[in-house]
KERO-153450 format. One record per residue (C-alpha): residue number from 1; x negated, y negated, z. Coordinates in steps of 0.1 Angstrom, whole numbers, always signed. Layout:
BEGIN
<pt vose="NUM" east="X" north="Y" up="Z"/>
...
//
This chain:
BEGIN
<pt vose="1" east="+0" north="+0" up="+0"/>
<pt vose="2" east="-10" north="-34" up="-9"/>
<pt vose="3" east="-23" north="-63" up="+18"/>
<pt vose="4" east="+14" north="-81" up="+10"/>
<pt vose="5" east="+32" north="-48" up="+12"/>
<pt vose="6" east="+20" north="-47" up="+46"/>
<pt vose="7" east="+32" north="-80" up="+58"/>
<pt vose="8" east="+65" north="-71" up="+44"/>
<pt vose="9" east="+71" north="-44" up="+59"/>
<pt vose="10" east="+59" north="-60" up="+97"/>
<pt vose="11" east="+81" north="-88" up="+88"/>
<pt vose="12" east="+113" north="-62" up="+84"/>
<pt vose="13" east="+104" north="-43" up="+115"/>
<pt vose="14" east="+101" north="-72" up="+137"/>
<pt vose="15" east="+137" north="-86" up="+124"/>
<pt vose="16" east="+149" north="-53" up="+126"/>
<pt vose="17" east="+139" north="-51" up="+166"/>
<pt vose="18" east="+152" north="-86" up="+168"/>
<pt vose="19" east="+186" north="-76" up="+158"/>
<pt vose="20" east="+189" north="-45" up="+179"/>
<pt vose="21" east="+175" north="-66" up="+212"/>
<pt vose="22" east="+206" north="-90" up="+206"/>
<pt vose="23" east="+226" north="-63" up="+200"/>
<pt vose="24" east="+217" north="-40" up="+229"/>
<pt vose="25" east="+223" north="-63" up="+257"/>
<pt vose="26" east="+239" north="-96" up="+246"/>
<pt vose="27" east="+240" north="-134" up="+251"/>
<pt vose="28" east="+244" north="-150" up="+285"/>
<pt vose="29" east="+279" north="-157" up="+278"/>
<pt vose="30" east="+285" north="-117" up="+277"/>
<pt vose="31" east="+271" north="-108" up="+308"/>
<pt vose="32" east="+294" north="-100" up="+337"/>
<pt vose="33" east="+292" north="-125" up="+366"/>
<pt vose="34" east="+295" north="-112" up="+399"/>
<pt vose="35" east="+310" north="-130" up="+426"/>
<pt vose="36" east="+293" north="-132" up="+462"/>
<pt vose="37" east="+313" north="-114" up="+488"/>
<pt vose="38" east="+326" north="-135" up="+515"/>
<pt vose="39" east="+311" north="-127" up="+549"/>
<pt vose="40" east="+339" north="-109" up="+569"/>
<pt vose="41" east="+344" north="-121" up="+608"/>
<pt vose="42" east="+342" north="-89" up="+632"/>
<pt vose="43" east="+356" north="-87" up="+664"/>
<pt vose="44" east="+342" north="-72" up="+692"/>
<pt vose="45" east="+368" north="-43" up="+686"/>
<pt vose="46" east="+357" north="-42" up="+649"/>
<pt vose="47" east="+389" north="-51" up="+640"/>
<pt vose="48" east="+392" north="-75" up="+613"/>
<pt vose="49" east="+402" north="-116" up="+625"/>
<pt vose="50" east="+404" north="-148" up="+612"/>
<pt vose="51" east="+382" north="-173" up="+633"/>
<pt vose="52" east="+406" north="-187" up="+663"/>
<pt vose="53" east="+419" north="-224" up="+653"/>
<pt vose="54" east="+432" north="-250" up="+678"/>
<pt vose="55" east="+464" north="-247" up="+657"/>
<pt vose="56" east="+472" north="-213" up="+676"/>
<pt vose="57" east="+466" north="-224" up="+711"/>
<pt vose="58" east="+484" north="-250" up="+731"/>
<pt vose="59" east="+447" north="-264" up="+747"/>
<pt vose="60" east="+451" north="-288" up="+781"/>
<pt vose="61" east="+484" north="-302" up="+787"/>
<pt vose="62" east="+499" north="-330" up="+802"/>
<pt vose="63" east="+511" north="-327" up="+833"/>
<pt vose="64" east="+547" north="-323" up="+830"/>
<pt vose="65" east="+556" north="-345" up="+861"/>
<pt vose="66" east="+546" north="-377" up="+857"/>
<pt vose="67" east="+518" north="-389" up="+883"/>
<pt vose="68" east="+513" north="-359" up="+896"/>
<pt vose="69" east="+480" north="-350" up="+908"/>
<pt vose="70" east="+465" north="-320" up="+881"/>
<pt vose="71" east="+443" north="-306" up="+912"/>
<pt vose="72" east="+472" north="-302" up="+935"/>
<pt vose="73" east="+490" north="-278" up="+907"/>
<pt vose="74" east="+493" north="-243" up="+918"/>
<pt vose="75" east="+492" north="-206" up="+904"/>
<pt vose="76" east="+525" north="-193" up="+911"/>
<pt vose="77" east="+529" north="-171" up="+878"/>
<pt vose="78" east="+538" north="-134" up="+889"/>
<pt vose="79" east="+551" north="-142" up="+926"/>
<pt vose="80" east="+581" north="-124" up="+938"/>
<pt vose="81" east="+615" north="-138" up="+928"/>
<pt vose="82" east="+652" north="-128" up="+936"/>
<pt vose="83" east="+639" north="-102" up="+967"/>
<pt vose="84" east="+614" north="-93" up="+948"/>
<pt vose="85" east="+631" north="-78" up="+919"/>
<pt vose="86" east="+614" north="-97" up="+894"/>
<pt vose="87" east="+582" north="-118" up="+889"/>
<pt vose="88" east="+580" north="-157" up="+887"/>
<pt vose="89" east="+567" north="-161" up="+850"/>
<pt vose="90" east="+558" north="-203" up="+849"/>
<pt vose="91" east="+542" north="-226" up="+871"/>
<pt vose="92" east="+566" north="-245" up="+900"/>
<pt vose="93" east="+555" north="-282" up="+905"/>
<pt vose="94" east="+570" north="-293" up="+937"/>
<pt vose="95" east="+583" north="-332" up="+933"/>
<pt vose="96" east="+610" north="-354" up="+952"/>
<pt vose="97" east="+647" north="-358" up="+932"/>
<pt vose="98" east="+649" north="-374" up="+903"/>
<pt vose="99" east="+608" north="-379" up="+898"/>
<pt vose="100" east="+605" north="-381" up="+859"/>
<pt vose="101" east="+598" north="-353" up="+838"/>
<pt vose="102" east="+572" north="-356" up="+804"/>
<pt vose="103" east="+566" north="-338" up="+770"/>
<pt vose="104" east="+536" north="-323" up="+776"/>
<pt vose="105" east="+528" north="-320" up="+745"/>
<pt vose="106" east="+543" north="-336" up="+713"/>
<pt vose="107" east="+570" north="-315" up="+695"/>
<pt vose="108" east="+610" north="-315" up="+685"/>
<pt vose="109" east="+636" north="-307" up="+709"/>
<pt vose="110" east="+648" north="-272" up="+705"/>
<pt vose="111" east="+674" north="-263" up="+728"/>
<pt vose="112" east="+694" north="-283" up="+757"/>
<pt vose="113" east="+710" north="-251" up="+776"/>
<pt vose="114" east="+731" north="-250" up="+808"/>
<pt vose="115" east="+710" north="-216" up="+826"/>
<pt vose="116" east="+726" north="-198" up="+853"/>
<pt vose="117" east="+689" north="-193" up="+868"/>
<pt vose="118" east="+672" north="-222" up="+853"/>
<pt vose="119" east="+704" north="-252" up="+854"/>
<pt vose="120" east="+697" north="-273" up="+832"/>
<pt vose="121" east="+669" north="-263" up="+809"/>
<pt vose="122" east="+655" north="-279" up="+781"/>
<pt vose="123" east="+635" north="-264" up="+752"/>
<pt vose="124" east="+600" north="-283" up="+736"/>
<pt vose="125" east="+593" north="-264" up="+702"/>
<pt vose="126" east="+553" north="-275" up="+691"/>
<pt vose="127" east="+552" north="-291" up="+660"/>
<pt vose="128" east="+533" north="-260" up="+646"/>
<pt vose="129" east="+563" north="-237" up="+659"/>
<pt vose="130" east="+538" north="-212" up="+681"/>
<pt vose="131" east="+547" north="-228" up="+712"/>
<pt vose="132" east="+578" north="-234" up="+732"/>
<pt vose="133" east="+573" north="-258" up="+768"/>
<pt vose="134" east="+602" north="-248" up="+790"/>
<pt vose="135" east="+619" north="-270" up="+816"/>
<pt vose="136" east="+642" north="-258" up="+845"/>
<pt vose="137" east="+659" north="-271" up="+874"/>
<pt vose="138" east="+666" north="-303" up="+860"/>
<pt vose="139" east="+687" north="-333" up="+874"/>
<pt vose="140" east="+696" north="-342" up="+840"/>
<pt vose="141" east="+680" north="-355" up="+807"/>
<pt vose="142" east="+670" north="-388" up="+800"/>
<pt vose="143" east="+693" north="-409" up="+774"/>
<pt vose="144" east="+688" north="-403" up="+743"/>
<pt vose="145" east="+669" north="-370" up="+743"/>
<pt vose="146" east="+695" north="-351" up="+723"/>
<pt vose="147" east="+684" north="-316" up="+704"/>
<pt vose="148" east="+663" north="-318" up="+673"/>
<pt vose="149" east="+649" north="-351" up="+688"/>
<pt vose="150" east="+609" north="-353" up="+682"/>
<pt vose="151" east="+589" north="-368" up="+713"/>
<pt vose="152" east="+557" north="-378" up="+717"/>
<pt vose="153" east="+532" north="-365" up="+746"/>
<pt vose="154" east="+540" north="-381" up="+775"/>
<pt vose="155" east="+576" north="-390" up="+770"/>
<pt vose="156" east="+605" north="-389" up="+797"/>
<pt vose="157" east="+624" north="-358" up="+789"/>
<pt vose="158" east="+644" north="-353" up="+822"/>
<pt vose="159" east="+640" north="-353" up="+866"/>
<pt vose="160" east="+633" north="-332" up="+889"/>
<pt vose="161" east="+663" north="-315" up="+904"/>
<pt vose="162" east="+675" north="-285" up="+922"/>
<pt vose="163" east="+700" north="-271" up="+899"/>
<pt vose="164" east="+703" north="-234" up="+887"/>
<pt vose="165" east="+686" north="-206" up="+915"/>
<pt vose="166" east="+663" north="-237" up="+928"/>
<pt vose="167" east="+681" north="-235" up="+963"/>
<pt vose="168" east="+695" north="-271" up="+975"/>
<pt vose="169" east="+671" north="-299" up="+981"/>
<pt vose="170" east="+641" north="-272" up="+968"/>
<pt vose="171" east="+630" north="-300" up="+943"/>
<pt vose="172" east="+606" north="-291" up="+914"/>
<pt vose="173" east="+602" north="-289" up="+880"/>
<pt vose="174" east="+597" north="-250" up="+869"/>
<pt vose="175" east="+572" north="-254" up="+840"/>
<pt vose="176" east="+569" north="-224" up="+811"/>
<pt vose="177" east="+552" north="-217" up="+780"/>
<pt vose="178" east="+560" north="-192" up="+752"/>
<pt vose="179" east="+543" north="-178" up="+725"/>
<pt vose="180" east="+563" north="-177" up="+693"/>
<pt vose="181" east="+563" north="-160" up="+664"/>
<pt vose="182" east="+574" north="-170" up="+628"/>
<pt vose="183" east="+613" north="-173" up="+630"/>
<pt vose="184" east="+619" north="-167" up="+667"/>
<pt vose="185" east="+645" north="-188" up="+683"/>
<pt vose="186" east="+639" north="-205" up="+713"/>
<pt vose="187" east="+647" north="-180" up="+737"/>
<pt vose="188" east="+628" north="-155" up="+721"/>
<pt vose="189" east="+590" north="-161" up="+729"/>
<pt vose="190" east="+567" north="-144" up="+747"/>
<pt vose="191" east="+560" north="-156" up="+785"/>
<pt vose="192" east="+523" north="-169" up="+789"/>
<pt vose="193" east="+508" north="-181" up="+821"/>
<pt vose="194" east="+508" north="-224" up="+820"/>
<pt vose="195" east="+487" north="-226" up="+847"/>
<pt vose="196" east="+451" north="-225" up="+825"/>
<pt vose="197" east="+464" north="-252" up="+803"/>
<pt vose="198" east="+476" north="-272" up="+834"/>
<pt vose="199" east="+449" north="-267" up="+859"/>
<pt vose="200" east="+420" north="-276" up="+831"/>
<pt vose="201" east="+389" north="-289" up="+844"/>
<pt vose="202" east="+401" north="-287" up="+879"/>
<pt vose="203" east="+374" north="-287" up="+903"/>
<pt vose="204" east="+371" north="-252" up="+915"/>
<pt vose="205" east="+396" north="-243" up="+901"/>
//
């Protein structure tokens, strides 16, 4: 074979390897991207969790009786009620007649109800709908606090009574929380302890 026969035939076999690279494994545009996996969150359990947001936890409350003194709040939650058939599931602030009575938190009013145990009762829904504040033993409600009414923390709600199972002249305001889920109604929550949220940064406490 001639000298220029020889170039041809290089210049044909590297086009011809050219081709089949191109070919064999593609552009950029044709390679699959793969997507980093998100780190999953573990719980101790190994169970799988989304990371805890203030959204699903009522935090430090305001004390629902207005001046009250937050270190003088006590842990009554499971003491003995009606001869000890049943346990006391809320937190009992003691405070003369007709003391006001404050949202704790901001939220809508969910229920005004007339309890046989609690008397006059009124329901707090939080304005993510996990939470319910409970009031009992009221001497009434403050004008116009009417159901479906939003309030703001700190707001007058009712007073300090004695009505319902409260005994005569055994003033206090009986404080609850409830964890709710999606489409509960108000008295369908599940009872959580108030004091923590109450009692907050107490000393010793």
């Amino acid at each position: 074979m001639t000298r220029l026969g020889w170039i041809c035939l290089g210049v044909m076999v590297l086009g011809f390897a050219a081709f089949v690279s191109m070919t064999s494994f593609g552009g950029p545009s044709e390679r699959k991207l793969v997507q980093p996996t998100a780190p999953s969150i573990t719980t101790p359990s190994g169970t799988m969790s989304e990371p805890l947001s203030q959204s699903t936890r009522p935090g430090k409350l305001l004390v629902p009786v207005a001046n009250y003194p937050r270190d003088r709040i006590e842990n009554n939650w499971g003491d003995p009620r009606g001869d000890g058939g049943r346990q006391h599931h809320g937190t009992d602030i003691m405070a003369p007649a007709n003391t006001p009575v404050v949202a704790a938190a901001k939220g809508t009013v969910e229920k005004l109800f007339e309890s046989e145990l609690g008397g006059t009762t009124l329901y707090l829904r939080s304005d993510d709908r996990r939470w319910i504040y409970y009031y009992a033993h009221l001497a009434g409600y403050a004008p116009n606090i009417t159901e479906g009414r939003r309030v703001g923390a700190g707001q007058v709600l009712g007073f300090v009574g004695d009505t319902g199972d409260a005994g005569s002249g055994n003033y206090h305001l009986h404080f609850g929380v409830q964890r709710m889920q999606p489409g509960q109604r108000w008295y369908q929550g599940e009872d959580v302890n108030p004091y923590p949220m109450l009692a907050a940064g107490r000393r010793g406490g």
